[in-house]
ROVOZA-202431 format. One record per residue (C-alpha): residue in one letter; chain; x, y negated, z. Coordinates in Angstrom, 3 decimals. Example, Ala and Ser with C-alpha at 12.3 -4.5 7.8 and 13.67 -1.06 7.14 Angstrom:
2
A, A, 12.300, 4.500, 7.800;
S, A, 13.670, 1.060, 7.140;
# end
This chain:
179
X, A, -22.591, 10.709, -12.477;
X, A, -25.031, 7.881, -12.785;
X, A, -28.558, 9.449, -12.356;
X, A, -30.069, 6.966, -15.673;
X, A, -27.047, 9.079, -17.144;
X, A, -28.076, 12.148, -16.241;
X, A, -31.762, 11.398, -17.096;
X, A, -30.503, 10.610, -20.677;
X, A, -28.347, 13.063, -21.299;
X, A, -30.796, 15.959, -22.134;
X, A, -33.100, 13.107, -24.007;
X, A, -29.864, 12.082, -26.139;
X, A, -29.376, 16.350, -26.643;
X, A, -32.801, 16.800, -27.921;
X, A, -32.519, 13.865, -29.956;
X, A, -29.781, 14.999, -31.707;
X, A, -30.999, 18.133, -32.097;
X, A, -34.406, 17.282, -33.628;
X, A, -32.373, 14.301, -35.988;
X, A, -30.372, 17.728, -37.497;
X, A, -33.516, 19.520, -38.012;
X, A, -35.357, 16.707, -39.283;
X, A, -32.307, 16.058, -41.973;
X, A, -34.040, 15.714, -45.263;
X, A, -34.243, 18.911, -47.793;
X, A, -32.351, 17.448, -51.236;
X, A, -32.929, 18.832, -55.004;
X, A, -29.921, 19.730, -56.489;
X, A, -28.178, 16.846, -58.395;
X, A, -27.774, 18.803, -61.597;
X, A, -30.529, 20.396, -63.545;
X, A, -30.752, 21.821, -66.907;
X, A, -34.805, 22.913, -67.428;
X, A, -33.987, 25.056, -70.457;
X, A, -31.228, 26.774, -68.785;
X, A, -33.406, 27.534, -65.965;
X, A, -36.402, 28.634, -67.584;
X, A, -37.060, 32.252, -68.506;
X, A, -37.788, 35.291, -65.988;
X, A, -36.581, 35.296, -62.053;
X, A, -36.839, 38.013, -59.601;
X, A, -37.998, 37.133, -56.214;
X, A, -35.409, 38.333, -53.785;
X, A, -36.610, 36.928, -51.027;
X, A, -39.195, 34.231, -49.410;
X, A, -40.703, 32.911, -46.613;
X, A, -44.337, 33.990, -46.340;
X, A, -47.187, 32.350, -48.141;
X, A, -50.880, 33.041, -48.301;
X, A, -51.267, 33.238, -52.010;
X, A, -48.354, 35.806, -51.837;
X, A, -49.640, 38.646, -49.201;
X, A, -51.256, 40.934, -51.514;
X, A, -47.253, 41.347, -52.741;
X, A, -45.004, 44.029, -52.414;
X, A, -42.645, 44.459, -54.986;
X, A, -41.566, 43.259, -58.223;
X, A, -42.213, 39.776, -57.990;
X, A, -41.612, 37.534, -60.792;
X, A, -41.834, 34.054, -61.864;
X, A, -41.506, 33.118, -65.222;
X, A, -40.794, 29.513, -67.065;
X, A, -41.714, 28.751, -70.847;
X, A, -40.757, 25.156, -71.857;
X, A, -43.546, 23.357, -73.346;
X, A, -44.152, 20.765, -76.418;
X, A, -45.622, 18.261, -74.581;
X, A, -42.565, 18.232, -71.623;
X, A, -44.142, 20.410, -68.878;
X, A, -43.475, 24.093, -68.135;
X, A, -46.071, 26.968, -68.490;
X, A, -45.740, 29.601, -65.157;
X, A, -46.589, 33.104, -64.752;
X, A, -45.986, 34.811, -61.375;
X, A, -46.665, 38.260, -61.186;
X, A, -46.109, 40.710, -58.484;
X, A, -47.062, 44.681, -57.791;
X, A, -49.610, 45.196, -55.224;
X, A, -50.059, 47.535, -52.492;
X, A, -52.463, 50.093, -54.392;
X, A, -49.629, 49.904, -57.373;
X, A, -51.727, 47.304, -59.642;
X, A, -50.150, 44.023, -60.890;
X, A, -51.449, 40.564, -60.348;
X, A, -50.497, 37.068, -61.904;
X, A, -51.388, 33.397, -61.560;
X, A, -50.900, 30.846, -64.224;
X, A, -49.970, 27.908, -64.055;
X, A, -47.910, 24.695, -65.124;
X, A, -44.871, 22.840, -63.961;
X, A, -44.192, 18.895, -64.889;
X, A, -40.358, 17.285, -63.801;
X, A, -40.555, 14.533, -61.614;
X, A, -38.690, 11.443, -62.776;
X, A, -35.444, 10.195, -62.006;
X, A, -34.889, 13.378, -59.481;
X, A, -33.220, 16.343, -61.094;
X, A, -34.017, 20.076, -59.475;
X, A, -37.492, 18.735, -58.400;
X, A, -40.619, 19.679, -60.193;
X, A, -44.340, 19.509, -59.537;
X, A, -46.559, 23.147, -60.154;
X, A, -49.924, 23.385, -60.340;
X, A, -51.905, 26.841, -60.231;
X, A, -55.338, 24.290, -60.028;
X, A, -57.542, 24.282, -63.495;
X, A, -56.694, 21.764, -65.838;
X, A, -60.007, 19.731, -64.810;
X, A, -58.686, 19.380, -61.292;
X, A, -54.730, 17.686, -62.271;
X, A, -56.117, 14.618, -61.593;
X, A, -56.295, 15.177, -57.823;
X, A, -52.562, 14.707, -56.189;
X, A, -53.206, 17.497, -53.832;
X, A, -53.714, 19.897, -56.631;
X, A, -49.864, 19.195, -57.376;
X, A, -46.957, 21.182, -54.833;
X, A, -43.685, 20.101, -54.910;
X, A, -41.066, 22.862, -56.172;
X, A, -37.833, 21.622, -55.493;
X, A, -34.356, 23.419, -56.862;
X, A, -31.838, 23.024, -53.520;
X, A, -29.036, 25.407, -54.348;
X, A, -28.349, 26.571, -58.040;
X, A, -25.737, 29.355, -59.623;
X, A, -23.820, 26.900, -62.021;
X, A, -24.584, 29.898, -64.223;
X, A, -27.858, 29.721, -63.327;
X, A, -27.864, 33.657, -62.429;
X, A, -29.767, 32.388, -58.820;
X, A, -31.568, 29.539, -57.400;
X, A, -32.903, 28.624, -53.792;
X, A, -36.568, 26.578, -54.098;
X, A, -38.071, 25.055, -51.290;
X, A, -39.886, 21.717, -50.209;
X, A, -39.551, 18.624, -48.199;
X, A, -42.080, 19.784, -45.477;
X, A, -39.864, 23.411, -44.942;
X, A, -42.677, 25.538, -45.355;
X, A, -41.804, 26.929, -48.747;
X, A, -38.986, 28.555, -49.560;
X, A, -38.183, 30.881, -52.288;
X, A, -34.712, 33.035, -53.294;
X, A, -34.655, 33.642, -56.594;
X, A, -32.462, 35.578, -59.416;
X, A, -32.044, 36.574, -62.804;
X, A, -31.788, 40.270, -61.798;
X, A, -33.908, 42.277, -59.861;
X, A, -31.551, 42.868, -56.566;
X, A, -28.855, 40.205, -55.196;
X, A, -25.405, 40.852, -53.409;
X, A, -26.207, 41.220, -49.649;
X, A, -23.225, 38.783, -49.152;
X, A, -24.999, 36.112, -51.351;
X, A, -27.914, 36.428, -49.813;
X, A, -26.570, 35.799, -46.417;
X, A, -24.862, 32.703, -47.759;
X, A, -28.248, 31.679, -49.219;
X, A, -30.347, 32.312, -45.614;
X, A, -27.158, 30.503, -43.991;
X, A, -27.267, 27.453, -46.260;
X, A, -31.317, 27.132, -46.105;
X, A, -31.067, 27.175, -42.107;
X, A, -28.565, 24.816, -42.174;
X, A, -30.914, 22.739, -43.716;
X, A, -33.359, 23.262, -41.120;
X, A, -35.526, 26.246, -42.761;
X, A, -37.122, 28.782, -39.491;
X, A, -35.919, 31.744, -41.351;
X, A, -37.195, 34.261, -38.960;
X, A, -40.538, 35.178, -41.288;
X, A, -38.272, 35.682, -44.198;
X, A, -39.243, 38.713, -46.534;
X, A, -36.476, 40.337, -48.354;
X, A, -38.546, 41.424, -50.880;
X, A, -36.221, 42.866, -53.402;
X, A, -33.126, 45.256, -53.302;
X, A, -29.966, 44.019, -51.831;
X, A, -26.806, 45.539, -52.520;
# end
C-alpha cells in the first residue's frame, strides 16, 4: 500500500467518524402544542446544574397561553423530601415545528438572547404519551412521559435513538421507574 494511503486512511476514519457525530439534532416535523401541553414525568435525563438538588418525581408542566407562548412549571422532590419548582415560559419558534424557546430568566431580562434555551421536541409518541427533548449543542437531553414510569424496552429504544444522534449517554439518570 501507498504510504500517502496509509497516512490517510486513519485521517479519512476519523473524519467520518466525527461527520456522524457532528450530524445535526432535528425537531420533529409534526407538532401539535395543545396536544403536548399538560403534565410530563421525567423518566430520564442527562445531568444539568439547575437539576442536582433532584431526586424523584420530576415534573414539567405546559399551560397554553393567550398571548401564544407557554407558561412552565418544573417541579421535582428533593433529597431532604421537600419539593422545589421554577417558573417559567416557553415561545414556538417560527416555521420549525417541535422546537421551542424557554426561559426561566425574569420577564425584565427576555430581551437578552442568552436568557432564551432552545427546547427542541426530537422523537414524539404520535399519541403524545412520550417525548425525547434535547438541543442542537447535545448537552441537553430530556425523556419525558405522560406517566410516571416508562417500559424498559421503550426506554432503550429512546437512549438508542438519542445516541444515534450523537448524544454521550453515559451521564444519563434514569430518574423514574422503569418497568
Amino acid at each position: 500500500m501507498h504510504p500517502r494511503l496509509l497516512l490517510s486512511l486513519p485521517l479519512s476514519l476519523l473524519l467520518a467518524c466525527t461527520a456522524r457525530a457532528a450530524a445535526p439534532v432535528e425537531s420533529v416535523g409534526r407538532f401539535e402544542l395543545d396536544r403536548y401541553a399538560g403534565q410530563w414525568h421525567e423518566i430520564a435525563h442527562l445531568p444539568v446544574s439547575f437539576q442536582k438538588k433532584c431526586v424523584a418525581d420530576i415534573t414539567a408542566s405546559y399551560r397554553l397561553r393567550a398571548d401564544g407562548r407557554i407558561s412552565v412549571l418544573n417541579r421535582c422532590r428533593t433529597g431532604d423530601g421537600g419539593m422545589i419548582e421554577a417558573e417559567g415560559v416557553a415561545r414556538p419558534v417560527s416555521g420549525h415545528p417541535g422546537r421551542l424557546q424557554v426561559r426561566f430568566a425574569p420577564d425584565w431580562l427576555s430581551w437578552l438572547p442568552w436568557a432564551w434555551a432552545d427546547y427542541w421536541v426530537i422523537a414524539l409518541d404520535p399519541d403524545y404519551q412520550w417525548a425525547m427533548v434535547g438541543e442542537p449543542g447535545r448537552r441537553y437531553l430530556w425523556i419525558l412521559s405522560r406517566t410516571p414510569s416508562m417500559d424498559a424496552a421503550l426506554l432503550e429504544r429512546l437512549k438508542r435513538q438519542a445516541a444515534d444522534m450523537g448524544y454521550d449517554l453515559a451521564p444519563l439518570k434514569v430518574m423514574a421507574p422503569v418497568d
